[in-house]
Residue, then its C-alpha position, 0 to 999 in steps of 0.5 A: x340050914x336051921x337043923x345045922x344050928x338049931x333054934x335062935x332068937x331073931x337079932x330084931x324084930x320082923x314083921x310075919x308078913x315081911x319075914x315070909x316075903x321070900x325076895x330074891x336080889x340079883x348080884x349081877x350089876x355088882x358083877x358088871x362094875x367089877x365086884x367080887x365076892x369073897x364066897x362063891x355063894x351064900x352056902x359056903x360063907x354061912x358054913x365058914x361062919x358057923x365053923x368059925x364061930x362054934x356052932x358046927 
């Protein structure tokens, strides 16, 4: 998604180390107790936010 918006500066300051740690988090409790998202998954609500704020 980076070449879709191209080069920002990070809103705070991360650690290298915890920025590469590439973790995963399940939504399957939410799931179970009756959440429901807005998006189907993450690749539809980033493309909305960045169409509705310019950038694509």
């Amino acid at each position: 998604m980076k070449d879709r918006i191209g080069d920002v500066d990070p809103d705070h300051d991360v650690g290298e180390v915890t920025r590469r740690a590439n973790r995963r988090c399940s939504n399957k409790r939410l799931h179970d107790l009756g959440y429901e998202f807005l998006y189907p998954n993450y690749q539809v609500g980033y493309d909305l936010m960045l169409t509705e704020m310019g950038l694509i």
